[in-house]
N, C-alpha and C positions, 0 to 999 in steps of 0.2 A: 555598491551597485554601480555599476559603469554609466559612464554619461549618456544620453539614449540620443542616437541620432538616425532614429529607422527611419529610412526618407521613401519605404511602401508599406501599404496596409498588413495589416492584421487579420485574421479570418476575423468574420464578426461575430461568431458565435467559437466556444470552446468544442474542438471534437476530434477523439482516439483518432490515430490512421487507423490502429488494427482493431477496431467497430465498425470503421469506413472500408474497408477491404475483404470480409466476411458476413456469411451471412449466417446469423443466429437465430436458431430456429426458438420460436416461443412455448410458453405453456400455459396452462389455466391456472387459476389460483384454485386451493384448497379449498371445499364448498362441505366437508364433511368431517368428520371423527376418522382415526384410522389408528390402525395398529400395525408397529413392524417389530424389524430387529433391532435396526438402527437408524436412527432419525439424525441426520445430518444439518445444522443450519448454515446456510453459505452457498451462495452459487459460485463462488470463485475457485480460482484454481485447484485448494487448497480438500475443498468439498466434494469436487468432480473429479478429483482423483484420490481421495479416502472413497466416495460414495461407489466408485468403477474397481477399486480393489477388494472392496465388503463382498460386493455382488458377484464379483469372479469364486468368492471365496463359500460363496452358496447363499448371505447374509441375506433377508429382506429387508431393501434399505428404501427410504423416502427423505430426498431432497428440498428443503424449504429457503427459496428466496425472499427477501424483501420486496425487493423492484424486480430487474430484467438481468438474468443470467449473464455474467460476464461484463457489468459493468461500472463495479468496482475499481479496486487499486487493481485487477489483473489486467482489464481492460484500458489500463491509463498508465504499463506498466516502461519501463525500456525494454527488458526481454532479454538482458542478460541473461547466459545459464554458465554460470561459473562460480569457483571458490574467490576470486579474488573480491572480497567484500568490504572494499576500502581500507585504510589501514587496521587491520583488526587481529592480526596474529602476533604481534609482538604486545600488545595489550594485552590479547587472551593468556601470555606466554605469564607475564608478570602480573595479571591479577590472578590468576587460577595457580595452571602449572602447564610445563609443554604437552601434559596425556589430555590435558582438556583442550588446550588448541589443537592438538593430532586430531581429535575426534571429531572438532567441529570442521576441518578439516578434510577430513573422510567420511563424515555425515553428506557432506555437499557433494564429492565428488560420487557417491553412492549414487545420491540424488541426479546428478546429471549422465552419467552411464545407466541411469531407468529411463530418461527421456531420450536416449539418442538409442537403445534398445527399443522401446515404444514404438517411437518413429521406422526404424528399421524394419522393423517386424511387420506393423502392419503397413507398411508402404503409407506414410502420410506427407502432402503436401504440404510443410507450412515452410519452407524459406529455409530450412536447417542449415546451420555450414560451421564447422571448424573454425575458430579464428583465435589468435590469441591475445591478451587480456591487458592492457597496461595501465600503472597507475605512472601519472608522468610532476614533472617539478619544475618551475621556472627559478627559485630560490634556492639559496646556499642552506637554507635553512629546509626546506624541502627532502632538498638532496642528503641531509643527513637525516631526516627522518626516515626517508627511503632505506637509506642503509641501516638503521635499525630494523626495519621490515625485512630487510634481505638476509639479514642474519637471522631473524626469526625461519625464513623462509629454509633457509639453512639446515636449521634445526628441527625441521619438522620434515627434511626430506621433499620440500615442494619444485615442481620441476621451475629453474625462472633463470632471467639474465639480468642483472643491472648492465643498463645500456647509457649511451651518450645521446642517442638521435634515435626518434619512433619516425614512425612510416608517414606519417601526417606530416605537414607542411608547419609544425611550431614551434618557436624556439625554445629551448628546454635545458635546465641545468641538471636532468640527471629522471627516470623513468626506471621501473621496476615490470620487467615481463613474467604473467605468467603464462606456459605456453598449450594453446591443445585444451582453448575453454569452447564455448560452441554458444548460439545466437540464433532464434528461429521468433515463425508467428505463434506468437499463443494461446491467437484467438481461433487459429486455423489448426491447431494442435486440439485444442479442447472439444471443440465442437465435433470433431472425429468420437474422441471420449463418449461425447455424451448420446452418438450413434449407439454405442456400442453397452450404452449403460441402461437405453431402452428396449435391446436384445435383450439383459437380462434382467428386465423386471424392477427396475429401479423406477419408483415413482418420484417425477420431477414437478415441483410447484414454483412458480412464479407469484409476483405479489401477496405474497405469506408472508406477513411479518410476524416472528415469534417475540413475545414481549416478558414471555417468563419460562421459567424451566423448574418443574415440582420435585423436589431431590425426594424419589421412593426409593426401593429394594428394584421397582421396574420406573425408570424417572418418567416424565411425560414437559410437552412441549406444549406451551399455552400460547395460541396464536391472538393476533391485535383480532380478527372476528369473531373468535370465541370460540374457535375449533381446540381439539384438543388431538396430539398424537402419543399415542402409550409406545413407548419404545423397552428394551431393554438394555443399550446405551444411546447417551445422546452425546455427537460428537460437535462440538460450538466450532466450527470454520468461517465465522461472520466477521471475521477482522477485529472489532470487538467485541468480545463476550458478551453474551447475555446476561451468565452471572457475574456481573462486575462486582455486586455487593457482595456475593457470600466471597469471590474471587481475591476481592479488593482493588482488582484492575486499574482503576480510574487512580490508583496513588502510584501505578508501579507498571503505565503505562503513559510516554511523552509523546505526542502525535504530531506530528510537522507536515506542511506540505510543501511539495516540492513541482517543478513545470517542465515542457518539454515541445519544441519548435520543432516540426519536421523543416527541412528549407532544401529549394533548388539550388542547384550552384552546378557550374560549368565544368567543376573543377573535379576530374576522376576520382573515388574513392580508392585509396590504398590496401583495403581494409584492415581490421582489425575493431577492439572496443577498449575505450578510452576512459581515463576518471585521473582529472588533478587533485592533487592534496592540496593543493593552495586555497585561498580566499579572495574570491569566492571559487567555488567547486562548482566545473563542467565535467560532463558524462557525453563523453561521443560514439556513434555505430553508425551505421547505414541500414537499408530495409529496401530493396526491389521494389518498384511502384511504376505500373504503366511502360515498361518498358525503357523504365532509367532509374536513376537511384536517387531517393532521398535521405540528407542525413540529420538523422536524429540529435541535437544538442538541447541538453537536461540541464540543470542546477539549479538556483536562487530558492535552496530550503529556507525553510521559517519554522516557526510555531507555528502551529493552525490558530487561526484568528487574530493572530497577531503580523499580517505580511502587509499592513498597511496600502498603497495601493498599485493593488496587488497586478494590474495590467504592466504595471512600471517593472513586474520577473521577467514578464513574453517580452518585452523591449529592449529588457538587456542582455537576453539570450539571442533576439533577433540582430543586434548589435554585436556580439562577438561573433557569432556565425558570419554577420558582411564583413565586420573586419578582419577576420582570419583567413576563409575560406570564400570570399564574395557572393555571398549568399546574393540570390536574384529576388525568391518567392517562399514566402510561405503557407504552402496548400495546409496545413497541420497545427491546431497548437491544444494544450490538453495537459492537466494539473493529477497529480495522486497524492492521495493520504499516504503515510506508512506511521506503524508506532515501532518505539523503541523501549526493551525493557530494563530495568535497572542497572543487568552486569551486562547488557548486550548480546546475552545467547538469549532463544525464543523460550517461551514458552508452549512444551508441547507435551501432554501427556493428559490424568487424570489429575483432578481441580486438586484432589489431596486421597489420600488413603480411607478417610472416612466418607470418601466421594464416588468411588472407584467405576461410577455408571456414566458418569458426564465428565467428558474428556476436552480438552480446549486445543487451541493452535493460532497463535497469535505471537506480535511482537517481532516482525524481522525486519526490521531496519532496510529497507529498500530492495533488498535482497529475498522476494519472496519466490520467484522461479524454482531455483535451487531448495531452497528453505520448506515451499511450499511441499513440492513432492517428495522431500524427507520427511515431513513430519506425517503427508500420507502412510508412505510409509511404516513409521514407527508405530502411529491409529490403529491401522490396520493389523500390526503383527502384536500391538496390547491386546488389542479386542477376542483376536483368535487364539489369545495364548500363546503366540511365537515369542522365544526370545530375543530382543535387539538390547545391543549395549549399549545405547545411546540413549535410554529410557533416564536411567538416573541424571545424565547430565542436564537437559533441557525439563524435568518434573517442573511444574508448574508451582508446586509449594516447598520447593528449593527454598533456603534462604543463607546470605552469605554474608555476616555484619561488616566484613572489612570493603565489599565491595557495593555491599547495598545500602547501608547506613545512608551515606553521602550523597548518593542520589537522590535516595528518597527526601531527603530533608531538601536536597534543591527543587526534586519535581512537583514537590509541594509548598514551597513558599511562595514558587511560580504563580502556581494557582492560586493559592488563599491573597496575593497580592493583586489580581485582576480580580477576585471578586468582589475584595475590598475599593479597586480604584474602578470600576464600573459602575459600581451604586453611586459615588459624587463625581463621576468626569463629566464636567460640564457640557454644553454643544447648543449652537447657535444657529441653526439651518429653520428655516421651515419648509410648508408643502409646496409651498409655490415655486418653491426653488430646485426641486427634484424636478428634473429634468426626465424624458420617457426612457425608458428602460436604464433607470437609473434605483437607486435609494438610498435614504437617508435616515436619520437619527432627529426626531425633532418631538418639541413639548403639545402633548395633547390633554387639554381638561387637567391639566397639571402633572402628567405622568411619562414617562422617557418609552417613546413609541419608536416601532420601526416602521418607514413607509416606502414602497414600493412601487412604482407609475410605469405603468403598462404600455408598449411602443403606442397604445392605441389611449394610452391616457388613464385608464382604470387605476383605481389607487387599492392598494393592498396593507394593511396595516395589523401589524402585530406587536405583541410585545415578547419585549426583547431580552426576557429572564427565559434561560435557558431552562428546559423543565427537565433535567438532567442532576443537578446542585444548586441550579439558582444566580447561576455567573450571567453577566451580560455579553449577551453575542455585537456582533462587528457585523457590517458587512461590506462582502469579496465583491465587488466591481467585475472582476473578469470570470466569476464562476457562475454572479448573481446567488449568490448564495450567502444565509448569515449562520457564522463559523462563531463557535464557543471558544475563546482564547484558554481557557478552563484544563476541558478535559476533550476538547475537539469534536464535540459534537457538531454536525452542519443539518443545515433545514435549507430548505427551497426556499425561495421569494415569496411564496407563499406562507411560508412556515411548517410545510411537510417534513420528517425527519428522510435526511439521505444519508447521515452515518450517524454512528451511535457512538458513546454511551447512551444519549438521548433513545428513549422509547415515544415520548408523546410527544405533538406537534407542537409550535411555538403556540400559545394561546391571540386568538384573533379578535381583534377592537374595529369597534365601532367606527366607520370611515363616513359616517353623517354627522 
């Protein structure tokens, strides 16, 4: 992490530009039993456009959010819409074969010739525009990774240039262009959607939380109030599955998160969209705002619960932004989940053949724009019986020993080593010492508490076993949130669940 020398503030709270730049219309939550065709869980990208392709398709579909539509990983997203998914095609080339990188390949570019046809068709305002795509290198070492990607790119017929110099003002030993990718809002994209998915009959819930899924002949979706939806498929577009256990998810799912600084700067954008291979990894684009531009700089991934602290990512994004680009301000800062799955392609389809009613979509590595509206896609064309050839490659109960073995054995030692070193890490804090809107990790009546002090003083106390596997949660300083270093489940200051594996809230202690 770079040395932090932001010499201006910080927003004081975390929040999307593109939350802050539209507006989303709300819904009621679920108050009843209901019966459809297809019960979708997810209000994110992923669900609102499976849910907007069912219901073109004649389908009676009902939508079920946790919290507030669109405020997930889409809502906290960069917005990339392109194939260039960091260095991923010369992997894909040597762990699979070049027909499995060709497809993952033309899966995406599918997916983004639907969004720029979408756009087109119905005349939608979100920011659209052509740009194209670079991964860039300041290293000798870079530069030939590069050039094994280029040669992959080669081989797969991708259009691109290795170049000496990108349009950005940075110095660089060597940049891979792909060219003729595209960049919009996709909060201003969606919400058109979801116009257009209340024309046809598509029932939308807010604060539903679905906490199980009953595998029938017709499945049904058992919500946290005790509602119940009969569906005759249920599609899981909640980022994490529901069924994790029958799934197995939480062994074969790694969850990181990652940050992102809108900032002013005087300095004209060139355009284009940006991502280094180096260490650490920046993600750069622009976005229209107010009648100038702001530009978007990403990177400082982590494990979830493990980013230590965690205001010290905004600091040193805000730090390469002044130092590069003399960044002035920053009106924007704002964090996202993504998982990744064992070989790195998603999982999208039904859970398994013995499953074939409850369908998943999950797993894209940062890339869920593109990702997302493919695997709508493919949802869509299983469910109605169309055939798509990209079914077998992304199945959800794939399994590949030479590629998966090794993962799994790492993404699991991971875990089973924080929940071993959570139950004896010591910590020496007390209450007095949490400061307001702060918290901390301290000994209560002998047991390892979390306490949380409200800007107004109120104290908030939970314990801090994850009700997910039992792991000890951490907590994010810049999100106010305590993150399962685990399997990435996060709760609110309070202990609310706001992603899952987790279903039920952290358990809350006695603060007398």
């Amino acid at each position: 992490m770079e040395g932090h020398k932001t010499d201006f503030d910080m927003p004081p709270y975390t929040e999307s530009f593109w939350r802050d730049t539209v507006q989303i219309p709300c819904f009621s939550r679920l108050e009843r039993d209901l019966e459809v065709d297809i019960g979708i869980v997810g209000g994110g990208i992923t669900g609102i456009i499976t849910a907007y392709l069912l219901a073109k398709e004649g389908y009676a579909v009902a939508l079920l959010e946790s919290g507030s539509l669109l405020n997930g990983t889409t809502g906290h997203t960069t917005a990339k819409v392109t194939a260039q998914h960091g260095l991923i095609y010369n992997e894909l080339i040597e762990r699979f074969n070049p027909t499995t990188a060709s497809a993952y390949y033309q899966f995406n570019v599918s997916a983004m010739e639907w969004i720029k046809q979408t756009i087109e068709q119905k005349q939608i305002a979100c920011d659209f525009s052509e740009e194209d795509s670079y991964l860039f290198t300041n290293s000798v070492e870079g530069a030939n990774i590069l050039m094994e990607e280029k040669n992959a790119y080669k081989q797969l017929g991708i259009d691109h240039d290795l170049i000496e110099e990108i349009p950005i003002d940075i110095p660089v030993e060597a940049a891979l262009r792909m060219n003729g990718q595209y960049q919009f809002h996709p909060l201003k994209f969606l919400t058109r959607l979801l116009e257009d998915m209340e024309l046809l009959g598509v029932q939308i819930f807010e604060n539903t939380m679905a906490i199980g899924i009953e595998d029938h002949e017709s499945p049904v979706i058992q919500t946290k109030k005790g509602h119940q939806v009969f569906c005759q498929k249920i599609v899981e577009a909640s980022h994490f599955p529901v069924t994790d256990a029958r799934g197995g998810f939480s062994t074969r799912l790694y969850p990181e998160r990652s940050y992102v600084t809108a900032v002013r700067t005087k300095q004209p954008y060139p355009g284009g969209m940006y991502a280094s291979v180096d260490t650490p990894m920046r993600s750069i684009r622009a976005v229209p705002y107010q009648e100038e531009t702001l530009w978007l700089i990403g990177g400082e991934s982590h494990k979830t619960g493990k980013g230590g602290e965690t205001d010290a990512h905004y600091k040193a994004l805000i730090d390469y932004a002044r130092n590069h680009f003399s960044a002035e301000e920053v009106p924007f800062r704002w964090s996202s989940q993504d998982l990744t799955t064992l070989d790195k392609l998603p999982y999208i389809g039904p859970l398994s053949d013995r499953q074939p009613n409850i369908l998943v979509a999950t797993g894209f590595r940062k890339w869920g724009m593109t990702l997302a509206a493919g695997a709508a896609k493919l949802i869509s064309d299983i469910i109605s019986g169309n055939k798509n050839r990209f079914q077998e490659i992304f199945a959800p109960s794939r399994f590949h020993p030479a590629s998966h073995l090794k993962a799994f054995a790492k993404f699991n030692a991971d875990s089973a080593k924080e929940l071993t070193k959570g139950k004896v890490e010591g910590f020496s804090n007390t209450i007095e010492n949490i400061p307001p809107a702060h918290a901390g990790i301290v000994r209560v009546k002998g047991q390892r508490t979390g306490v949380y002090r409200e800007e107004n003083g109120t104290l908030h106390m939970i314990d801090t076993t994850c009700t997910h596997m039992g792991c000890e949660v951490n907590w994010n300083q810049a999100e106010k949130t305590w993150d399962c270093p685990c399997h990435g489940s996060r709760f609110s200051a309070t202990g609310e669940v706001l992603e899952g594996p987790a279903k039920m809230p952290l358990k809350q202690k006695d603060n007398r």
